[in-house]
N, C-alpha and C positions, 0 to 999 in steps of 0.2 A: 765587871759583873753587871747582869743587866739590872734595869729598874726592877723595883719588889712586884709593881701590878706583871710587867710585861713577864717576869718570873712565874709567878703564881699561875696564871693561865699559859703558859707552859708546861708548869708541873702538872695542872689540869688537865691537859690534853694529853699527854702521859698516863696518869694514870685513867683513862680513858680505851687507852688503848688496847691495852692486855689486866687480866685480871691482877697478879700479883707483879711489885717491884721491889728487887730487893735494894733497900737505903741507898749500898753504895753506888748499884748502877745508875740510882736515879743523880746521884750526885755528879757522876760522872757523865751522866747525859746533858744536865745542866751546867756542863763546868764550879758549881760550887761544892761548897764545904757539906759533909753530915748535918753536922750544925745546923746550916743554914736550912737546910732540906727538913728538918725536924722543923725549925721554927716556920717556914713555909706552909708543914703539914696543919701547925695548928691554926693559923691565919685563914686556911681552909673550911678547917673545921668550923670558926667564929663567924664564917659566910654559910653554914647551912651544907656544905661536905661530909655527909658522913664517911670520915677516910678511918678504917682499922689498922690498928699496927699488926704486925705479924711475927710471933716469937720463931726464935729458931737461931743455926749459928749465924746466919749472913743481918738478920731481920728486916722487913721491908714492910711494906703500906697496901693497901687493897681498896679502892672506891666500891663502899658497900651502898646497897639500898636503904633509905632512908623511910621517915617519915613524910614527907614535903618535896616535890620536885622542887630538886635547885637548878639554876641555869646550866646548859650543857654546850659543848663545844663539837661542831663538826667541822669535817671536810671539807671543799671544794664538792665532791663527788655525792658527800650524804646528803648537803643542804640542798642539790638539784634534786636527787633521790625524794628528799623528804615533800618538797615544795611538790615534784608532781604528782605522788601520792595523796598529798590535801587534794588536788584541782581532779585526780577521779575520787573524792571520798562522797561528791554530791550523787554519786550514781549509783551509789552503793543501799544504799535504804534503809539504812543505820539506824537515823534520826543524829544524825551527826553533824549534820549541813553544813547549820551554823557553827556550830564551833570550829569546823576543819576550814571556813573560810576565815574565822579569827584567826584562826594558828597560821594560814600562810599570810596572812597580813602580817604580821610579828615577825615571820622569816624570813618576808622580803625588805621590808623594814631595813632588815639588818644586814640584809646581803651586798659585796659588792659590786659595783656597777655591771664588772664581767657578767656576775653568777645571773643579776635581776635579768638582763638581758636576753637570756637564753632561757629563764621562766617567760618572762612576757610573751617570748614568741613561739612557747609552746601553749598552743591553748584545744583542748578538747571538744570535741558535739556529740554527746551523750544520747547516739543515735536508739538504745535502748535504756534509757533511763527510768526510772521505779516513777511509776505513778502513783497518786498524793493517798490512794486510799490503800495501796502495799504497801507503804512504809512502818517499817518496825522503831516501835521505840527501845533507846541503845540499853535501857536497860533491863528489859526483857530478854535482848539478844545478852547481853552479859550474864545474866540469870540462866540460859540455855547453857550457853559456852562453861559456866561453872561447873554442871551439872555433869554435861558431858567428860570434863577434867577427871571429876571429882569420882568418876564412872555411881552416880546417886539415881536412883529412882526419884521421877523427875514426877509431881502432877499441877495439871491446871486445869483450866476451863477451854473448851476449843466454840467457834464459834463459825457455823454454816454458812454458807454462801448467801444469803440472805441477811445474814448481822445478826440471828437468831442465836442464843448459847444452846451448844446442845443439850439434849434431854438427859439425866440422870447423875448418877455422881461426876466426879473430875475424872478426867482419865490419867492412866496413870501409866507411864511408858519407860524403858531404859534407854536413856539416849545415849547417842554413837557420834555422832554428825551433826555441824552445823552447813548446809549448802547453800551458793548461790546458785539460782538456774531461769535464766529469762528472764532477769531484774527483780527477783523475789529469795529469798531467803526460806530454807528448806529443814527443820528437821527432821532425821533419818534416826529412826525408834523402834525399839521391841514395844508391842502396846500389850501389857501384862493381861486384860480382861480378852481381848478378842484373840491374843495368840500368834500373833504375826508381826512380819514388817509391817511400818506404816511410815506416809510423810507428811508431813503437816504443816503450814502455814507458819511460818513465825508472825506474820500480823493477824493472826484469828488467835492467837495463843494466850489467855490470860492467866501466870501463874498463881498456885492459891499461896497462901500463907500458911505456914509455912509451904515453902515450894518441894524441898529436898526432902527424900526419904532415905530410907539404908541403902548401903553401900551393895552392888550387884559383882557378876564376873561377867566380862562382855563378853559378848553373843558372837559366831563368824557372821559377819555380813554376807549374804549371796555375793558371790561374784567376787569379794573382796575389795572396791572399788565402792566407794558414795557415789564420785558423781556419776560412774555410767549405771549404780543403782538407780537412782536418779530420773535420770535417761532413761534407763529400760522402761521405769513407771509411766512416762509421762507419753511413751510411744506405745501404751496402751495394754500392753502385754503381762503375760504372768511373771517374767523371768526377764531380769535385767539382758539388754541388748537386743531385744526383739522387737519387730513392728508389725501390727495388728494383719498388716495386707503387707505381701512379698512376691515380686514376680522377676522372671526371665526371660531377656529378653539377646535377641543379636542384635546390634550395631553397624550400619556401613559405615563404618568411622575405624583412624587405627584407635588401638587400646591408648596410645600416651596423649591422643589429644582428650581423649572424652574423661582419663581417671583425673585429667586437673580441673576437672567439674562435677567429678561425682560425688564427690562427698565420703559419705562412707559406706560406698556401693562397692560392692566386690566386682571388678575387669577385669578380663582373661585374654587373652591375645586369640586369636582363631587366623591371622592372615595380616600381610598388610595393611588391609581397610577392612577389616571385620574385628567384632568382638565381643565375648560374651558380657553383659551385665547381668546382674542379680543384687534390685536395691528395694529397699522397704518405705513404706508410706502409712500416712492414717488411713487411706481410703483407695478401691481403684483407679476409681476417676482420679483424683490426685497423683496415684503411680504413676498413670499413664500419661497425663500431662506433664510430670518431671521427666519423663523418658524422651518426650515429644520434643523437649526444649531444643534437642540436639538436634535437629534440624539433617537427621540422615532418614536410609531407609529402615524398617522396624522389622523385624520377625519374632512375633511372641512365640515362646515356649511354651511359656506356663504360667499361672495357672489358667483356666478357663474363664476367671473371673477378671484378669487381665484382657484378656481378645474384647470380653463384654463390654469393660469400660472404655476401649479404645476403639470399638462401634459406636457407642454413645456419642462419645468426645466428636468423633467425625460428622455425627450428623448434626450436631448443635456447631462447630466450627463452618460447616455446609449454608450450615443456615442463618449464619451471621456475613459470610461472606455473600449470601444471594441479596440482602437489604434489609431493611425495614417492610414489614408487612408479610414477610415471607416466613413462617412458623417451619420450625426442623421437623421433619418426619420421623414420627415416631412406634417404631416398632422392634415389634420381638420384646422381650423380660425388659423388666426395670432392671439396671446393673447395680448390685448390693453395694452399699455404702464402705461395706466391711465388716468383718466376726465385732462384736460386741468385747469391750474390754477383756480382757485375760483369757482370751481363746484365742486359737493360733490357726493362721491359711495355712491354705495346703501348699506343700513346701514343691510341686511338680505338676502337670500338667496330668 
């Protein structure tokens, strides 16, 4: 029979495992007696286990939720899991930092030499990492997250781009969604007074006291998707998945080399070195310089706001390749920037 410690963190990892054990198998997993498997369970319990017994004909044990986190037992596989989950928690803009760097201190601490070794030489560069004035504190974000669960009429204080709170009462929204998007944290909300979608800041967000109101019945979201909700918002448009400017254009390039750089441009085959694209942008100028990257020949379709900014782009490119002192020539219309939020280009030439 083994030692009692080397037992009990046995039985631990057991019942760990799956939700319910009935008595005998666990006894039989452990080579010992019922007996002993009872007196085990209580030695458990005197360390802070909440373990339930479970009536029935076979009877067996359950590791329930407690009070108090008691020490836990993984893997091989979880403690790598867990560990690299801490080393992205800094990127995340929680307000977590610190504690997610205590906790993988703790877990390497205790890991064996294999496991540290293969943490150490994963190490991350949080090439878009949350800057110090987007950070959310965690328990505002748990304050959201409740809300959302809880499906509660959510109100707080919101707070302008300026640091200013805005004017009038708190607003008062049914929340759906907590999102990440660009290193920021995003609620996705019905706002009760203005009537609509809205998304909002989790770092402008201060909730009032009480935060929670009654209980709602959720709303369909457009599109049925947060993040490319999300998405749709933030590329300007009225309706998720749209981009404020959209154009068409041919390719002398095949379609399989240009779609593993297009993003999420629609490519159509036209030939072996031809092909159509159709990809969206904030602005023309910007279209047409994503289009340019490709380094083939161009034939715009459409729109005509397209050709314009791909006049522009040439003669400012003209005039950077001629030197210094040499100003681009400038004629014909200024090429529009782009429709103004939630208005939509023309979808052709």
């Amino acid at each position: 029979m083994p030692k009692t410690s080397a037992r009990l963190l046995a039985l631990l990892s057991l019942l760990q495992a799956r939700r319910d054990w009935p008595g005998a198998l666990l006894a039989e997993r452990l080579d010992i007696s019922p007996r002993t498997v009872r007196r085990d369970v209580d030695r458990l319990r005197e360390l802070g286990y909440p373990i339930l017994a479970i009536k029935g004909p076979d009877g067996g044990y359950r590791l329930d939720a407690g009070s108090e986190l008691p020490p836990l037992l993984f893997d091989d596989e979880q403690a790598v899991a867990l560990a690299i989950a801490l080393q992205g928690a800094a990127r995340s803009g929680a307000g977590i930092e610190e504690a997610a760097a205590r906790a993988l201190h703790t877990v390497r601490q205790v890991m064996p030499a294999r496991l540290r070794h293969r943490i150490d030489t994963f190490q991350v560069t949080a090439a878009d990492a949350v800057r110090p004035e987007t950070r959310v504190d965690s328990g505002v974000l748990m304050t959201l997250s409740a809300a959302v669960h809880a499906r509660e009429v959510l109100r707080f204080d919101y707070r302008r781009r300026t640091g200013e709170r805005d004017p009038g009462p708190a607003r008062r929204v049914e929340p759906h969604h907590l999102v990440t998007w660009g290193g920021r944290w995003y609620l996705v909300a019905w706002d009760l007074d203005r009537g609509d979608w809205r998304t909002f800041r989790a770092d402008r967000i201060t909730p009032r006291v009480p935060a929670a109101g009654p209980r709602f019945t959720p709303r369909a979201l457009p599109g049925g998707d947060a993040a490319a909700f999300v998405a749709g918002r933030f590329r300007g448009a009225g309706g998720p998945g749209d981009w404020p400017c959209r154009g068409e254009v041919i390719l002398g390039l095949p379609a399989a080399e240009v779609s593993r750089f297009a993003g999420e441009a629609l490519v159509e085959e036209l030939g072996p070195d031809r092909c159509r694209v159709v990809l969206g942008s904030w602005s023309w100028p910007g279209l047409a310089a994503a289009l340019g990257r490709f380094d083939a020949d161009i034939e715009v379709v459409g729109p005509p706001e397209l050709r314009d900014a791909f006049a522009r782009l040439a003669r400012r490119y003209a005039a950077a390749a001629a030197g210094p002192g040499v100003g681009p020539e400038v004629s014909g219309p200024p090429t529009p920037a782009g429709p103004r939020r939630g208005t939509r280009a023309a979808a052709g030439p």
